[in-house]
C-alpha positions as CSV (number, residue, x, y, z in Angstrom):
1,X,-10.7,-144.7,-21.5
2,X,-13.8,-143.2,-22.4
3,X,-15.4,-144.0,-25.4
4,X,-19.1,-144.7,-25.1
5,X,-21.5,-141.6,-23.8
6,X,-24.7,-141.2,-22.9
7,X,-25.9,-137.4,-22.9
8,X,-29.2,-136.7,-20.6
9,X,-30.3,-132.9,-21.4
10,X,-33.6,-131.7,-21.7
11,X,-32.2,-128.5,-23.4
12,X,-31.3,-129.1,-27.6
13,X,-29.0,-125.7,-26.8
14,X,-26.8,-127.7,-23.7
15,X,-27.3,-131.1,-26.0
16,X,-25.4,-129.8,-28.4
17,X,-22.8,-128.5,-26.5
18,X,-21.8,-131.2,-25.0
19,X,-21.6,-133.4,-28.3
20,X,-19.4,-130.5,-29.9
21,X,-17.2,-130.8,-26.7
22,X,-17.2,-134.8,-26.6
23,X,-16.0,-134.8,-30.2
24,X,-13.2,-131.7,-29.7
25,X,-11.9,-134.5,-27.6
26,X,-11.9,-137.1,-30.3
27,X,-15.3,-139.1,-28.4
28,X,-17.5,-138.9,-31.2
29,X,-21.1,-140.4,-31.8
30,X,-22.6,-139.8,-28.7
31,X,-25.9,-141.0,-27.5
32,X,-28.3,-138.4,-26.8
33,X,-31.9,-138.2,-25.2
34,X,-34.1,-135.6,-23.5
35,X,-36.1,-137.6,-21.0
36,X,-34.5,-139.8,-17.9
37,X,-37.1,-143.0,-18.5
38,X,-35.5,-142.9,-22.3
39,X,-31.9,-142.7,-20.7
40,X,-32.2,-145.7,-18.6
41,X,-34.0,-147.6,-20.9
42,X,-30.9,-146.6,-22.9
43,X,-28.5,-147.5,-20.2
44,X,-30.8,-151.1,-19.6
45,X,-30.5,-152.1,-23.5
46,X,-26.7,-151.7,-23.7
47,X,-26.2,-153.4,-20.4
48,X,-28.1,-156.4,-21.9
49,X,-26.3,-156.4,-25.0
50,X,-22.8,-156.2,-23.7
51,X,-22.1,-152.1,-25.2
52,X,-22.4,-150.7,-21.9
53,X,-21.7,-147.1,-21.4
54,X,-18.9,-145.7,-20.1
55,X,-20.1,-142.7,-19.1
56,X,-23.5,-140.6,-17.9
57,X,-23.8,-136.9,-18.7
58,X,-27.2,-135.5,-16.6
59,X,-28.5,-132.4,-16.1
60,X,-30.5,-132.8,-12.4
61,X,-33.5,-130.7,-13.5
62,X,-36.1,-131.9,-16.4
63,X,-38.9,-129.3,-17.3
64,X,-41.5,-131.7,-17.1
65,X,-43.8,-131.4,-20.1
66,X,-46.8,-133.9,-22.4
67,X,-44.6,-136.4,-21.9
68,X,-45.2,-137.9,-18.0
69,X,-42.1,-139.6,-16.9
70,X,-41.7,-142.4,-14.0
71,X,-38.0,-141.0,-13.4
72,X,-38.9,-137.4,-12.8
73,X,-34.7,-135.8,-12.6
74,X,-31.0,-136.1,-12.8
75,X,-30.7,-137.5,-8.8
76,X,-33.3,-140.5,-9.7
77,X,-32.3,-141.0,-13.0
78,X,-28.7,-141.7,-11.3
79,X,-29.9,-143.5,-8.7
80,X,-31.5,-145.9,-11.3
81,X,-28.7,-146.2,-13.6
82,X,-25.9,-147.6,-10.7
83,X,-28.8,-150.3,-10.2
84,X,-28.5,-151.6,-13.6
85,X,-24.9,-150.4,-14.3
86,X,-22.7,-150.3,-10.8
87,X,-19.8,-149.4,-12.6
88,X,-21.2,-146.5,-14.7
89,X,-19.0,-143.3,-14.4
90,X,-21.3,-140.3,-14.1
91,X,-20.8,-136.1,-14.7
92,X,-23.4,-133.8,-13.7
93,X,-23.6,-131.0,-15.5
94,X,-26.6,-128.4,-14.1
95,X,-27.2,-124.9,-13.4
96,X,-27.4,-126.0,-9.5
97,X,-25.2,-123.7,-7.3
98,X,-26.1,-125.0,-3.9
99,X,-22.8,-126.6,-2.3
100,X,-25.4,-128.4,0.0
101,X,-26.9,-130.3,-3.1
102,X,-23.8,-131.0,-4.8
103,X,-22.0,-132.8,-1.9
104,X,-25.1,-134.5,-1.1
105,X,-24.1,-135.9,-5.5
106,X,-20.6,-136.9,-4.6
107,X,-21.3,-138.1,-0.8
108,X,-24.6,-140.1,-1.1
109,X,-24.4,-140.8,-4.7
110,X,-20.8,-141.1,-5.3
111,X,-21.2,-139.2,-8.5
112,X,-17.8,-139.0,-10.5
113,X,-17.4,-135.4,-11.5
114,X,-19.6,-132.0,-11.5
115,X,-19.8,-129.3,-13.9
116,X,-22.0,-126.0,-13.1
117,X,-23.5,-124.4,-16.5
118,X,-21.8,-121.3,-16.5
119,X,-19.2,-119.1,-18.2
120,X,-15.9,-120.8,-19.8
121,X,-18.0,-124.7,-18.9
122,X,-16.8,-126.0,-22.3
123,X,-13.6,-125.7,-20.9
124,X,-14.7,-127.3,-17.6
125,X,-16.2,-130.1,-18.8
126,X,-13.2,-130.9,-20.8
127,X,-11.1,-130.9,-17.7
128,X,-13.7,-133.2,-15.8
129,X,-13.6,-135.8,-18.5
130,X,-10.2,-135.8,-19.1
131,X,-9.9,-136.2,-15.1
132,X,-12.9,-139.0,-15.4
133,X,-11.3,-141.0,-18.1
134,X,-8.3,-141.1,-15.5
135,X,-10.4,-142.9,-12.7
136,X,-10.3,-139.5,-10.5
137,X,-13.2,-137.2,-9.4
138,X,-13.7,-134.0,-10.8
139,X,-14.9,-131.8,-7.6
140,X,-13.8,-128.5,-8.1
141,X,-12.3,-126.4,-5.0
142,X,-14.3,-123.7,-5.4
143,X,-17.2,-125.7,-5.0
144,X,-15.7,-127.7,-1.8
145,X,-15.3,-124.7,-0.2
146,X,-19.0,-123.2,-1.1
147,X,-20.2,-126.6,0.7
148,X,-18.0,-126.2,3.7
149,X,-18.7,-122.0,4.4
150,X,-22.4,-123.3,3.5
151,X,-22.0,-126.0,6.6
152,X,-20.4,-123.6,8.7
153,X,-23.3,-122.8,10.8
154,X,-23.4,-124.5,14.5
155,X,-27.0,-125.9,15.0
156,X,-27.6,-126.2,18.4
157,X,-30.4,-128.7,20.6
158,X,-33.1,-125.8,20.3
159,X,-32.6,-124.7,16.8
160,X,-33.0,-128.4,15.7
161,X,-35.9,-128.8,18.0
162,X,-37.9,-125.4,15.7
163,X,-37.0,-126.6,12.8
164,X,-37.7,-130.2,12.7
165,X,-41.0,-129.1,14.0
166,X,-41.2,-126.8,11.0
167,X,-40.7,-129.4,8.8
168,X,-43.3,-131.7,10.1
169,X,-45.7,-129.0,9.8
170,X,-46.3,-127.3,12.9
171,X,-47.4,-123.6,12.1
172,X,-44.7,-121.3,13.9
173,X,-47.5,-120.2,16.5
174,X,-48.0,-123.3,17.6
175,X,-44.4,-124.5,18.2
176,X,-43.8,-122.6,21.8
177,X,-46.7,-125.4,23.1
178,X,-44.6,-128.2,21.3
179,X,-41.0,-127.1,23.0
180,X,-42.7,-126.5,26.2
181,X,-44.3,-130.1,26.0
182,X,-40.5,-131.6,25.3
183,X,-39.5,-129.1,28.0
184,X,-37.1,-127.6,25.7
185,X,-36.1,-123.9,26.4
186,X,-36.4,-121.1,25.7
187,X,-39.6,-121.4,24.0
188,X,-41.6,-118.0,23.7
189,X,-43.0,-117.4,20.1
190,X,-40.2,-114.0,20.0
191,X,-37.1,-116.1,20.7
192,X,-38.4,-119.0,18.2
193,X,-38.5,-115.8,15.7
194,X,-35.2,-114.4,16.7
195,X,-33.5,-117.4,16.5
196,X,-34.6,-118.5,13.2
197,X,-34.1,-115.2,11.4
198,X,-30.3,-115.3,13.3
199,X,-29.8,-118.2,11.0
200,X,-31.4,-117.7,8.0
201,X,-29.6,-114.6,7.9
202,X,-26.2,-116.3,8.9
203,X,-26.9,-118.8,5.6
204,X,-28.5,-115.7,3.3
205,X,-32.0,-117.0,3.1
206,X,-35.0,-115.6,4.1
207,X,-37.5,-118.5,3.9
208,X,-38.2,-121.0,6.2
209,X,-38.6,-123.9,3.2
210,X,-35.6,-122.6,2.0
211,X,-34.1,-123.5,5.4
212,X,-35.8,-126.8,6.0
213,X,-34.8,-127.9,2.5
214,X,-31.0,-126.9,3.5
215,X,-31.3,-128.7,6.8
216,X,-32.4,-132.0,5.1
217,X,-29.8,-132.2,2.4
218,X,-26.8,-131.3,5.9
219,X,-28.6,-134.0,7.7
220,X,-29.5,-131.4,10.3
221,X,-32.6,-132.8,10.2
């Protein structure tokens, strides 16, 4: 049963949404703040007092602003909060579409439920806390199956080879000296191009940081 919530929003707009929607389902009172320091310290004093939470609602982007902040997003702030609370059920609820970055929530962070801001999310959210406050995750298919078409690309030896390179810095020019020294082939500056734009195609980008940061959260790299 869920009776105790913490809200973490940085938006007064998405705040008070999720209050009205909390108290539609008879979970009235809850807490509310709109920096991550001020919800863990939240999250630290009720641990200490025996009123801990039952649940987390984040947003995982904070417009950073006067105020400078040690915990600077939703991903640290959970992070943090399972430190001082391991049984602390937690909902994101952000504008993030990326099926890479949400698995990444429920895979590495073991996050209880996720909630994209969109059309019809009231309704949503009251699905994911219903399913919450039943001990099950709220994942919705249509996201699972963004994150698997999303991971659907085959990376071979040589594409990890350019890319890991990209992502410790070696300018594109310079990576046909780098695969030649690991003897790795082909490795002619046009099939390095070729190849990259075959994938960023494949995934619809058309950076290479949008790429490397897409590799990282797969594990590609």
């Amino acid at each position: 049963m869920i009776q105790k919530v913490l809200i973490a929003e940085d938006h007064e707009s998405a705040n008070l949404s999720l209050q009205r929607t909390l108290e539609e389902l008879g979970i009235g009172s809850p807490d509310y703040v709109y920096y991550c320091d001020d919800a863990l310290a939240r999250i630290e004093r009720s641990k200490k007092n025996d009123e801990s939470y039952d649940l987390l609602i984040t947003d995982l982007y904070f417009e950073p602003d006067h105020n400078k902040q040690k915990i600077p997003g939703g991903a640290e702030l959970i992070t943090a909060a399972r430190q001082v609370q391991q049984d602390l059920r937690i909902l994101v609820f952000s504008a993030e579409s990326g099926g890479a970055v949400i698995k990444r929530l429920f895979d590495e962070l073991e996050i209880d439920g996720y909630v994209r801001k969109a059309r019809n999310d009231a309704k949503e959210l009251k699905q994911a806390i219903e399913s919450i406050s039943k001990n099950q995750i709220y994942y919705p298919r249509h996201l699972r199956q963004k994150a698997e078409s999303e991971n659907c690309f085959n990376f071979n030896d040589f594409d990890i080879a350019v890319i890991q390179a990209l992502a410790d810095g070696t300018p594109q020019k310079d990576i046909p000296l780098h695969l030649q020294q690991k003897k790795i082939h082909p490795s002619s500056l046009s099939s390095i191009e070729k190849r990259l734009n075959v994938i960023k195609s494949s995934l619809e980008m058309s950076k290479n940081e949008q790429l490397i940061a897409y590799c990282k959260d797969m594990g590609v790299i």
